[in-house]
C-alpha positions as CSV (number, residue, x, y, z in Angstrom):
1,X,31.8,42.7,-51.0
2,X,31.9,46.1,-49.1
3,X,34.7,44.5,-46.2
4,X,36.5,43.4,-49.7
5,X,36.6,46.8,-50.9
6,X,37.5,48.8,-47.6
7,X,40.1,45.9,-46.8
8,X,41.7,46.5,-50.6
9,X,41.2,50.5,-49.6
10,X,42.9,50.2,-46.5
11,X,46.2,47.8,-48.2
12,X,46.6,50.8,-50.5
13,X,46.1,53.9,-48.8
14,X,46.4,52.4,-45.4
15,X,50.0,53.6,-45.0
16,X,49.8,57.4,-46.0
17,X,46.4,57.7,-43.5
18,X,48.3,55.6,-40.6
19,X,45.4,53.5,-40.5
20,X,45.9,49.6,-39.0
21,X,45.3,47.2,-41.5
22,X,43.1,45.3,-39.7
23,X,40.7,48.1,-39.0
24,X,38.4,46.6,-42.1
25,X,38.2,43.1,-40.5
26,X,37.5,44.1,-36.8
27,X,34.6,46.9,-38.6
28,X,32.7,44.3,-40.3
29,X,31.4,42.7,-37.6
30,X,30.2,45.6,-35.9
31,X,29.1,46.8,-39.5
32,X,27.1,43.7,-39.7
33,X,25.3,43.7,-36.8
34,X,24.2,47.2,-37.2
35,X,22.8,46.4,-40.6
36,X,21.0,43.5,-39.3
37,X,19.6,45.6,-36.3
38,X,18.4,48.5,-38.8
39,X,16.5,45.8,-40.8
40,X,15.2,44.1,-37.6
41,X,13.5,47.6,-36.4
42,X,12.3,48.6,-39.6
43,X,10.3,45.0,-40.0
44,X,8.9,45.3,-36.3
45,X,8.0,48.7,-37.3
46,X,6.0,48.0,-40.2
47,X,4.9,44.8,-38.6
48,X,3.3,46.9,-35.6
49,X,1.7,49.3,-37.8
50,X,-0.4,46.5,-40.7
51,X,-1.2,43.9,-37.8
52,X,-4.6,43.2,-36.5
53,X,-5.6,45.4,-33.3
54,X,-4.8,44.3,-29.7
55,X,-8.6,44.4,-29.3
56,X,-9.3,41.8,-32.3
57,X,-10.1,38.6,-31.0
58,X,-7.3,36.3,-30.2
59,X,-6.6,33.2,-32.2
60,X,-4.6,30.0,-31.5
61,X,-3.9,28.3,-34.5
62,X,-3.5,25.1,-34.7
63,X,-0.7,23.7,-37.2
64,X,2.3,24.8,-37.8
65,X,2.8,23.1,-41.3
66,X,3.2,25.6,-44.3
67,X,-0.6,26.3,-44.3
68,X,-0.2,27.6,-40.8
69,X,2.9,29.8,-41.3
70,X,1.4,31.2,-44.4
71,X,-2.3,31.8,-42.8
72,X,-0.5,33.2,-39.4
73,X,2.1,35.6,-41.7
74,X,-1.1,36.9,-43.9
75,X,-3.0,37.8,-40.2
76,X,0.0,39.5,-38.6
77,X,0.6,41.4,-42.1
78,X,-3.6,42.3,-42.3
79,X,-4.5,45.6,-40.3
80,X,-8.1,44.6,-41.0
81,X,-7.9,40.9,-40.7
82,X,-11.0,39.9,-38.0
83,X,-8.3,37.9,-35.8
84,X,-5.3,38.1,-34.0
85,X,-2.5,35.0,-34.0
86,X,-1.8,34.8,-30.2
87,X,-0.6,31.0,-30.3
88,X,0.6,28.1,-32.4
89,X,-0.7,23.9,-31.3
90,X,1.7,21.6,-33.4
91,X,1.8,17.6,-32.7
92,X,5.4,17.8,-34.2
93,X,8.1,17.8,-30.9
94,X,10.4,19.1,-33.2
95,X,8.3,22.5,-33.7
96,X,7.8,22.7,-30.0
97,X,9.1,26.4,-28.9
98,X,9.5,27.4,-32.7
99,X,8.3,31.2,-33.7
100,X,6.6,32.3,-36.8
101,X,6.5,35.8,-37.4
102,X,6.9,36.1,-33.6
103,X,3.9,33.6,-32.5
104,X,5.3,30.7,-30.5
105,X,4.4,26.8,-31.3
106,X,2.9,26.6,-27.1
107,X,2.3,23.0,-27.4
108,X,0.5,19.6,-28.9
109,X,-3.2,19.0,-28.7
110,X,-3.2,17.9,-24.8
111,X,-2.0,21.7,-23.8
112,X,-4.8,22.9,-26.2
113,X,-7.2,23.5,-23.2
114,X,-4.5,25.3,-21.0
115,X,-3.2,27.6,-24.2
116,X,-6.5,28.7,-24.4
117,X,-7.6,29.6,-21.1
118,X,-3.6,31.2,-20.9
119,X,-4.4,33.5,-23.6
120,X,-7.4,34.2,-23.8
121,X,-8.1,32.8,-27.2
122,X,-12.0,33.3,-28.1
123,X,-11.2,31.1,-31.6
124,X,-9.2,28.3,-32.5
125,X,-8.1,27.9,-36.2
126,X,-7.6,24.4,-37.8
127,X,-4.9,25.5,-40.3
128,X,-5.0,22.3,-42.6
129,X,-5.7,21.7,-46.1
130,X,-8.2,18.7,-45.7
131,X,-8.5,17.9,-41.7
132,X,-9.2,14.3,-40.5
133,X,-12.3,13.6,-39.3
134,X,-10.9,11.6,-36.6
135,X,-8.5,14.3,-36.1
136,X,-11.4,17.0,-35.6
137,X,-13.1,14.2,-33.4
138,X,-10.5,15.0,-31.0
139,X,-10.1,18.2,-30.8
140,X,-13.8,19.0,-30.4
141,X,-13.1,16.0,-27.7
142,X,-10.4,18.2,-25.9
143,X,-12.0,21.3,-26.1
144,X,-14.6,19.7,-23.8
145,X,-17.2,22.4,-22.6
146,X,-14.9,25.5,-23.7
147,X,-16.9,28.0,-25.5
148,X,-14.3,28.2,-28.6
149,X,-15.2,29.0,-32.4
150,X,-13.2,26.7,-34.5
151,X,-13.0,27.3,-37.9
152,X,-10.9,26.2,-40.6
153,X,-8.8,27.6,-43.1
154,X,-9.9,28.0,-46.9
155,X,-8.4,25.5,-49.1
156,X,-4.9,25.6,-50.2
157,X,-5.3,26.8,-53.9
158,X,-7.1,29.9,-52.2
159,X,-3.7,31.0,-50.1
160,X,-1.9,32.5,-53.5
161,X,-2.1,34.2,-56.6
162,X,-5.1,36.0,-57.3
163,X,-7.7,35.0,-54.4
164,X,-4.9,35.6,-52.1
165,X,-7.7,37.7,-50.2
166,X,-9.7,34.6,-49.6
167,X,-7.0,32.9,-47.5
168,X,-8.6,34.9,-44.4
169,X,-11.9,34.0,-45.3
170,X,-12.2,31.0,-42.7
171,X,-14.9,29.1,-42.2
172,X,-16.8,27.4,-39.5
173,X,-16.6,23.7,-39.0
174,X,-19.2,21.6,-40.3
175,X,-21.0,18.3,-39.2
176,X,-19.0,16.6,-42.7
177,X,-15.8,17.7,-40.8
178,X,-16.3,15.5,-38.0
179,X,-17.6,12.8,-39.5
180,X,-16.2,12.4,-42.7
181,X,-18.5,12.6,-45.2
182,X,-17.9,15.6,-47.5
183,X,-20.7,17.1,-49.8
184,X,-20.3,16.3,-53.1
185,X,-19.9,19.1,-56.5
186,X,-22.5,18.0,-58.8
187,X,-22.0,18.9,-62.4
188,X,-25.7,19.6,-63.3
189,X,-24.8,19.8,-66.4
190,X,-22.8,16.5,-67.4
191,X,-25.9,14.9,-65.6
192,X,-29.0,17.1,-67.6
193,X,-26.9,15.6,-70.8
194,X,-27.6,12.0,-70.7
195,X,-31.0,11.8,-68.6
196,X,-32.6,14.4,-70.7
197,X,-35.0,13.0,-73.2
198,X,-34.0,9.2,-72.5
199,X,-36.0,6.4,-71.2
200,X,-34.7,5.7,-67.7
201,X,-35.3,2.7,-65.7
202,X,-35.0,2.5,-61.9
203,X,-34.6,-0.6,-60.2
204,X,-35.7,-0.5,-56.5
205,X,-37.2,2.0,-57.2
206,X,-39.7,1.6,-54.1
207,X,-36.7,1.6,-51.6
208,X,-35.1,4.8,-49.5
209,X,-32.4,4.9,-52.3
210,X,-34.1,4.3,-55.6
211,X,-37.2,6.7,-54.8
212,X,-35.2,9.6,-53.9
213,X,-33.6,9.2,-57.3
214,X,-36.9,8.6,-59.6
215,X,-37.6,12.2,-57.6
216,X,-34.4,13.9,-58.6
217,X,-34.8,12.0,-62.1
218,X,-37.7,13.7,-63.1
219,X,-36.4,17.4,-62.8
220,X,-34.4,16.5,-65.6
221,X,-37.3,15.9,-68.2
222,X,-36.8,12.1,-69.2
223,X,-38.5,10.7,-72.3
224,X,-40.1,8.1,-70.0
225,X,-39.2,7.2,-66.5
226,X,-39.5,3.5,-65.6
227,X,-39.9,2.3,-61.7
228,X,-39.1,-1.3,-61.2
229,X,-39.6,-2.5,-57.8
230,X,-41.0,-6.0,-56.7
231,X,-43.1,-4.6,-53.6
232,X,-46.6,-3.1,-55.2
233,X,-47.0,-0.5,-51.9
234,X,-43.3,1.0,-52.0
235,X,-43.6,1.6,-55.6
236,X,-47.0,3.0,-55.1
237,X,-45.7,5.2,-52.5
238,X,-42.9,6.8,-55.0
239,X,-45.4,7.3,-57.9
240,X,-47.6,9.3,-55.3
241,X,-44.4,11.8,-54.1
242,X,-43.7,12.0,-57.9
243,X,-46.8,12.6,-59.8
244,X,-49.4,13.0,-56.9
245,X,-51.8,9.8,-57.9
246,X,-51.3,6.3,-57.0
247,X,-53.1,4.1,-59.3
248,X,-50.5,1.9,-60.7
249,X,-52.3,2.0,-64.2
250,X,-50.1,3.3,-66.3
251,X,-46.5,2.3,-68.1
252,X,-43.9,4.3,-65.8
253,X,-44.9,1.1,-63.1
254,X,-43.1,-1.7,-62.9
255,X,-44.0,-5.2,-60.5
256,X,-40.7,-7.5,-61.4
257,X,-38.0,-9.5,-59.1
258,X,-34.8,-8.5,-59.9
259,X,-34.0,-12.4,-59.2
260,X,-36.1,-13.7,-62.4
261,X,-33.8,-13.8,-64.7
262,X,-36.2,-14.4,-67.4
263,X,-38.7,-11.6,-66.5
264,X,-36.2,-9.2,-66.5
265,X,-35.0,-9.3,-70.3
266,X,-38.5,-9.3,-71.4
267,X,-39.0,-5.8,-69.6
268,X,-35.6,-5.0,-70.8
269,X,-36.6,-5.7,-74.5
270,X,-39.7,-4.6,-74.0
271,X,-39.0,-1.2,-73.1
272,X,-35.7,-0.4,-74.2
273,X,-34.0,1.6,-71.4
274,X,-31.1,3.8,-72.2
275,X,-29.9,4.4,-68.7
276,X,-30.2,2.0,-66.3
277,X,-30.2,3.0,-62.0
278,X,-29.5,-0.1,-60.2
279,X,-30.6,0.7,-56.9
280,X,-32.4,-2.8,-55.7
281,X,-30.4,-4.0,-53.1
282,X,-31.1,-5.7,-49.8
283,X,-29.0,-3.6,-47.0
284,X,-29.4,-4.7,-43.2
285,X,-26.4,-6.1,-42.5
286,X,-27.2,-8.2,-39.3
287,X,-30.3,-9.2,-40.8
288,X,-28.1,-10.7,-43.7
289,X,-25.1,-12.4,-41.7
290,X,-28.1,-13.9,-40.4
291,X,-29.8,-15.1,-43.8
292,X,-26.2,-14.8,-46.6
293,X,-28.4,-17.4,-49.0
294,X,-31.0,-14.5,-49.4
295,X,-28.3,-11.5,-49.4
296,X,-26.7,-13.8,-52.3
297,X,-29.4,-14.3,-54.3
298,X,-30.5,-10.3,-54.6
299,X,-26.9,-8.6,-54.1
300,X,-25.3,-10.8,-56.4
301,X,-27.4,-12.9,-58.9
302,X,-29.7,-10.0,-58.8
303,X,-27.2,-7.2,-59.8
304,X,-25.8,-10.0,-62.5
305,X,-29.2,-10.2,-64.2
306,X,-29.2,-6.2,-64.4
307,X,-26.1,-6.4,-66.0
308,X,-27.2,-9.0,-68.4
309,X,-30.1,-7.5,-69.1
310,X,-28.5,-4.3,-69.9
311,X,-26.1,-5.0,-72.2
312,X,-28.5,-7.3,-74.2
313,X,-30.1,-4.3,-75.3
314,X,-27.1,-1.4,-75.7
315,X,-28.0,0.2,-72.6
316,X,-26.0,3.9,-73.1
317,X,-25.2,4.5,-69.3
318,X,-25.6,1.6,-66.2
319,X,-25.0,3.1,-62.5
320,X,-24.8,0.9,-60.0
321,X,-25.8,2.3,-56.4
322,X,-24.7,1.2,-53.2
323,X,-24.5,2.0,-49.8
324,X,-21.0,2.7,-47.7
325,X,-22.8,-0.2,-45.4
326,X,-20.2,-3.2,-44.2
327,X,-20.1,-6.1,-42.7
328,X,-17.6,-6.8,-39.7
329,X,-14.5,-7.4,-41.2
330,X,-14.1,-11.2,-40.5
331,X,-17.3,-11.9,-42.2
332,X,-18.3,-11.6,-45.4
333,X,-21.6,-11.3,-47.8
334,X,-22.2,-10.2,-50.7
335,X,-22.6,-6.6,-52.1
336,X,-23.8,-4.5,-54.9
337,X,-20.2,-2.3,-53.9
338,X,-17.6,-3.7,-56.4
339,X,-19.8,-4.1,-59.3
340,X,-19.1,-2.2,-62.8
341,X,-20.5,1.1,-62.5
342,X,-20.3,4.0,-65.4
């Protein structure tokens, strides 16, 4: 708009000031690129003055996706933010020698070791919304024996808006990371709402599974707690962690195979459950691929009689519990997993 301007200017006036015509066209560049260099110095300027100290420890982050560019702006623009961005690790070969906010993409994950030692990076930043496990696996795998702090950054809902703050509040990596298996929210709540004051029958309730639940059951003041568990010792055992006596004399015992059919609706009319835990399962895998007739007979016409027994008498709430156990993929036996749980 301004060349516009000074090129009408100069078509009008041009004549009586014995000014070239031209004059506005060869200016703009010039004009331009003084503009640009103004702007340029002023952002370094401010840039110097809100990021990190030199003497903040350095960071390499790894990531160069939009999580990374945003996290590695908010640390450059933080005077007080704990680290400093010395170096970018991107898997993308696209991104390799790209700059954000000055901070180069140095490599992939193989030149991980060698950025670090280069720079003298005391932490490395995974700067992804939900990490792989087998991702973090290799990292931790290329890192080797270096003595690194990894952390990772804060979900991405925490980058904007209000808890914009939060987005330098990293955290270390956990075992879950690595692994895979995450911690689960529990809404104390939802779950205080329909074991409170109902009769609740565990099955298994002897076994690793199905005692640790009668434990946690209890904290939410059932109306009566029922154990079902065909082995007399293991359901001893839980009534002894649980009410601190053994004696298997009184109603919240229960010796029954989930296998008889028969057996099973009489305790089901007999003592009405409202929510059922079906935790009786047989688990060993090898033991099973060894024995399928006996895996069969528990894991499926077991859980089937459970079911039947259930919704014979209106059972409110059935939760079926199994392991994340698996056979080896050209095998198969039968599972608990698949069954209707609510």
């Amino acid at each position: 708009m301004v060349t516009i301007v000074v090129q009408a200017f100069l078509l009008i006036l041009g004549v009586w000031l014995h000014m070239p015509r031209s004059i506005g066209l060869i200016a703009f560049p010039f004009a331009w690129l003084f503009m640009a260099a103004v702007r340029y110095l002023k952002r370094m300027y401010v840039e110097s003055k809100s990021k990190p100290s030199e003497h903040a420890p350095h960071a390499v982050v790894y990531g160069a996706g939009f999580l990374g560019n945003t996290l590695v702006t908010q640390m450059l623009q933080d005077k007080d933010s704990p680290y400093l961005p010395v170096a970018i690790i991107d898997d993308d070969p696209a991104k390799k020698h790209l700059r954000i906010s000055s901070v180069p993409v140095a490599g992939n994950l193989t030149d991980l070791p060698a950025v670090l030692r280069r720079e003298r990076a005391q932490v490395l930043i995974i700067a992804m919304a939900d990490p792989d496990p087998e991702l973090m696996h290799r990292i931790r795998e290329e890192l080797g024996d270096a003595q690194v702090r990894i952390l990772t950054a804060p979900p991405l809902k925490d980058m904007f808006g209000a808890s914009a703050r939060r987005a330098l509040d990293l955290r270390d990596i956990r075992l879950e990371d690595i692994v895979g298996h995450r911690p689960v929210d529990i809404n104390v709540e939802g779950i205080a709402r329909y074991l409170t004051d109902k009769r609740v029958l565990v099955t298994g309730a002897g076994g690793s599974i199905g005692s640790e639940l009668c434990r946690q059951i209890t904290h939410f003041a059932p109306r009566e707690l029922i154990m079902l568990d065909r082995d007399e010792s293991n359901v001893q055992a839980t009534q002894i962690s649980i009410t601190g006596r053994g004696l298997l004399d009184g109603p919240d015992t229960v010796l029954a195979d989930i296998r008889d059919e028969e057996a099973l609706r009489r305790i089901f009319r007999q003592r009405r459950p409202q929510v059922v835990f079906h935790a009786a399962a047989l688990k060993h895998v090898s033991l099973l691929e060894q024995y399928p007739d006996e895996a069969w007979k528990t894991n499926v016409l077991g859980s089937r009689n459970v079911l039947q027994a259930a919704a014979e008498v209106g059972v409110e709430v059935f939760v079926n519990v199994s392991t994340d156990k698996g056979p080896t993929p050209p095998r198969c036996w039968a599972t608990p997993s698949g069954w209707p749980r609510r």
